[in-house]
Biotite code that builds the C-alpha atoms (Angstrom):
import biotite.structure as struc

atoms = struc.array([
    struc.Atom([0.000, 0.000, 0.000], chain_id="A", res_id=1, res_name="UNK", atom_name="CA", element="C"),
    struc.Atom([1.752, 3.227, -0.593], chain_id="A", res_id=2, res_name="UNK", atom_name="CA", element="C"),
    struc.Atom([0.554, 6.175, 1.385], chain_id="A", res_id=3, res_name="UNK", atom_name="CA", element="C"),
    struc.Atom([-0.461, 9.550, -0.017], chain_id="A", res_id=4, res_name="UNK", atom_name="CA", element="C"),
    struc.Atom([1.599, 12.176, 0.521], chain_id="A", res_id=5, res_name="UNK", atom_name="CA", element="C"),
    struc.Atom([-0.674, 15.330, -0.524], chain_id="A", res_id=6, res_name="UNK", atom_name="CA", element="C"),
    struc.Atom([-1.597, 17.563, 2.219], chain_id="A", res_id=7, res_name="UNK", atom_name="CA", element="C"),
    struc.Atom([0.869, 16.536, 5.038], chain_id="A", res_id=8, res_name="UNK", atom_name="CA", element="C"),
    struc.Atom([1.827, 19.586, 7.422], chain_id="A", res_id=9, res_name="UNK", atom_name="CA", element="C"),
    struc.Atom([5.195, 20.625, 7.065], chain_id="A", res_id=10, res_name="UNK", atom_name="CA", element="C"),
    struc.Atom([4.231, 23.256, 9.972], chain_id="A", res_id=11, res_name="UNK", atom_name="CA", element="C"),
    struc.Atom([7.418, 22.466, 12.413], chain_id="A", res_id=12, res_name="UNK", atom_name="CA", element="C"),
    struc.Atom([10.867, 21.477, 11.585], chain_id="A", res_id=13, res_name="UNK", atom_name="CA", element="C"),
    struc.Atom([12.465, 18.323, 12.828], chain_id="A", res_id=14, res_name="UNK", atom_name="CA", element="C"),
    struc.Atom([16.323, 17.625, 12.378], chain_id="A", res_id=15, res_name="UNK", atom_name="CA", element="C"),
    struc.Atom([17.967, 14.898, 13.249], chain_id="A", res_id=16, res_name="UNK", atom_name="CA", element="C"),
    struc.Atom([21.441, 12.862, 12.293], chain_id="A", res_id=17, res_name="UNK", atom_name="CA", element="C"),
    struc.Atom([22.112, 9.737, 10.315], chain_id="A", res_id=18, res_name="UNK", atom_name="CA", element="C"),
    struc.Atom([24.774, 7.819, 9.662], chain_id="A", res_id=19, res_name="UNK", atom_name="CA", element="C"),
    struc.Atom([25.993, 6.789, 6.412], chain_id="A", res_id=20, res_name="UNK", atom_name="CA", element="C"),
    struc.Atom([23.712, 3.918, 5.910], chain_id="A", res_id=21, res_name="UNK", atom_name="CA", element="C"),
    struc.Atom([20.594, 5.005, 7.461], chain_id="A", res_id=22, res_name="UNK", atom_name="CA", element="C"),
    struc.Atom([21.072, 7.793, 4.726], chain_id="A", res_id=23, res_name="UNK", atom_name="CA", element="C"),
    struc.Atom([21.354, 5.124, 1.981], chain_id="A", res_id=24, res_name="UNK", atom_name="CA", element="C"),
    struc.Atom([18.621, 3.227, 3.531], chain_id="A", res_id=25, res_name="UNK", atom_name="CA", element="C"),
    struc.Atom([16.503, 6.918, 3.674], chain_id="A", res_id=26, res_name="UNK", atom_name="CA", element="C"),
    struc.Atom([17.486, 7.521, -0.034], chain_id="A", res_id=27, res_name="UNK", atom_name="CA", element="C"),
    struc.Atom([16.358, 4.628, -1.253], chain_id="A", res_id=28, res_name="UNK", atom_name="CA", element="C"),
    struc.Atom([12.271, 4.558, 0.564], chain_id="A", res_id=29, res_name="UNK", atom_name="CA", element="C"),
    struc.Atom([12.752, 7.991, -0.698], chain_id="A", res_id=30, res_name="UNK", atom_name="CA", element="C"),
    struc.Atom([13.301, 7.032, -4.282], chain_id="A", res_id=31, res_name="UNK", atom_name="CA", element="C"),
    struc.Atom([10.099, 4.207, -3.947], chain_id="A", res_id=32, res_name="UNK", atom_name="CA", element="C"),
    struc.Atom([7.810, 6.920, -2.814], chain_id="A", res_id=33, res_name="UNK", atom_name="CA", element="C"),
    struc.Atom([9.026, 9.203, -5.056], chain_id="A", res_id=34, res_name="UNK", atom_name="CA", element="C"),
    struc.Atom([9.098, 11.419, -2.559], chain_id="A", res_id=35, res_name="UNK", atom_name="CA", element="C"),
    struc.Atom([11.386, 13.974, -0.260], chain_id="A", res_id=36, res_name="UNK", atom_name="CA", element="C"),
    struc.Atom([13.349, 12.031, 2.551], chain_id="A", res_id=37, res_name="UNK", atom_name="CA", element="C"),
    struc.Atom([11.296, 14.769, 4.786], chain_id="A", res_id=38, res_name="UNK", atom_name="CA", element="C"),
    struc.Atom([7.793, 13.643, 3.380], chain_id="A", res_id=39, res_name="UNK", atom_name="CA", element="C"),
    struc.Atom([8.851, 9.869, 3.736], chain_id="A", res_id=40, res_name="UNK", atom_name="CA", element="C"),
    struc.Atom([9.646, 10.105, 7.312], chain_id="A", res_id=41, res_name="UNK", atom_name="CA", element="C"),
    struc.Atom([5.900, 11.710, 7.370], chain_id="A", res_id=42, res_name="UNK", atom_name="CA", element="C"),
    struc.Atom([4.731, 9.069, 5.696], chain_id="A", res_id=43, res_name="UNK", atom_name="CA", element="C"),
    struc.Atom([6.653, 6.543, 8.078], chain_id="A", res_id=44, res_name="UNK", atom_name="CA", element="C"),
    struc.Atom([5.816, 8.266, 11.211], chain_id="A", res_id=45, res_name="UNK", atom_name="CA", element="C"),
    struc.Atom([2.017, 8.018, 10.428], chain_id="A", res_id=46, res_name="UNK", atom_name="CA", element="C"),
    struc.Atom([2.159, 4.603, 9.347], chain_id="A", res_id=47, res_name="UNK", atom_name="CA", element="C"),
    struc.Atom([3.165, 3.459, 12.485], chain_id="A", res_id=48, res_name="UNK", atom_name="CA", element="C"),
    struc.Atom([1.020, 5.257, 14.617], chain_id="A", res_id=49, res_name="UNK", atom_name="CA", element="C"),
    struc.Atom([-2.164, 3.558, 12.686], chain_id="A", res_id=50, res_name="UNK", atom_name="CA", element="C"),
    struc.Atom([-0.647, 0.511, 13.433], chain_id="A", res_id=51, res_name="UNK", atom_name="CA", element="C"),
    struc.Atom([-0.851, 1.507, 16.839], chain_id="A", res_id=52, res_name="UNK", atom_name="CA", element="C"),
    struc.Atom([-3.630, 2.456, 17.268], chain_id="A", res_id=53, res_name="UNK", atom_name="CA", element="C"),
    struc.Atom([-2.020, 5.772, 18.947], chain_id="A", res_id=54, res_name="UNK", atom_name="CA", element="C"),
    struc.Atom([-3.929, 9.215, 18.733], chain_id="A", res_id=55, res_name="UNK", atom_name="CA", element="C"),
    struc.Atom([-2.615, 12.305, 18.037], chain_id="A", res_id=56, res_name="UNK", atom_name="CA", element="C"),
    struc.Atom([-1.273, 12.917, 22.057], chain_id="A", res_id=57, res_name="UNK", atom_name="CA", element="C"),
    struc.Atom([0.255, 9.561, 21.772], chain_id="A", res_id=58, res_name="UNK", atom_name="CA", element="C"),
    struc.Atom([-1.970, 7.679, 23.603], chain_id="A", res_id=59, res_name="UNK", atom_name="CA", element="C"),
    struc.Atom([-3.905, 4.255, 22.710], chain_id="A", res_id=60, res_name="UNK", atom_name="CA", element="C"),
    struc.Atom([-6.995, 4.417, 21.388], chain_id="A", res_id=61, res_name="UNK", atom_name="CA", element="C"),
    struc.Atom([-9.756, 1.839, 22.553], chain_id="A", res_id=62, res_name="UNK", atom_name="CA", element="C"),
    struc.Atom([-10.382, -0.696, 18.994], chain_id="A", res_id=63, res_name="UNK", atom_name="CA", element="C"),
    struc.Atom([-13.290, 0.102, 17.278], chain_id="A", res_id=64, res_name="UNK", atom_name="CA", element="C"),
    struc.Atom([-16.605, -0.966, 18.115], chain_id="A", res_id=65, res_name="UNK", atom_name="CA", element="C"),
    struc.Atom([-18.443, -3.256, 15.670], chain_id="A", res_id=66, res_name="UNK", atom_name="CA", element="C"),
    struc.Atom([-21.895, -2.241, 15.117], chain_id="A", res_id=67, res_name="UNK", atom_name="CA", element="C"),
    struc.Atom([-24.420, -5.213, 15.541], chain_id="A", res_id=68, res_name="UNK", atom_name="CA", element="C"),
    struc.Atom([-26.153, -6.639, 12.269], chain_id="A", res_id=69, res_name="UNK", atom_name="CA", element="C"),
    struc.Atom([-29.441, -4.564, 11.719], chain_id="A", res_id=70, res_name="UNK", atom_name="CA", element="C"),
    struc.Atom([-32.249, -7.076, 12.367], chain_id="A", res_id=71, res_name="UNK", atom_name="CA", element="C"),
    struc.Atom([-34.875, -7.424, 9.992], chain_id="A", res_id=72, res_name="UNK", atom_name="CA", element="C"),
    struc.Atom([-38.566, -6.272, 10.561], chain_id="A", res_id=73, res_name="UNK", atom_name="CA", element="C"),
])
């Protein structure tokens, strides 16, 4: 699945070192999304959160409810 990268806030700024390789490693997800290394570490960073489950504060969110099947009258 590749994630959309229109209309992600680029509001704050973020820096941070890598080494060599992580760069490489960087370079290359960038090159797959076709994408700025700063949008793919967006794109990363959200990912992970919806896997989980985290809100915007950080904290876990409850799993959804599942609405019962409508009965039939």
């Amino acid at each position: 699945m590749r994630a959309t990268i229109a209309g992600m806030s680029k509001d704050q700024v973020f820096r941070f070192r890598l080494d060599d390789e992580d760069r490489l490693r960087l370079d290359a997800l960038a090159k797959h999304y076709s994408a700025p290394a700063a949008t793919v570490v967006r794109i990363l960073v959200n990912e992970k959160v919806r896997e989980l489950g985290l809100d915007v504060a950080g904290e876990a969110k409850p799993p959804p409810r599942k609405r019962p099947p409508k009965s039939k009258k």
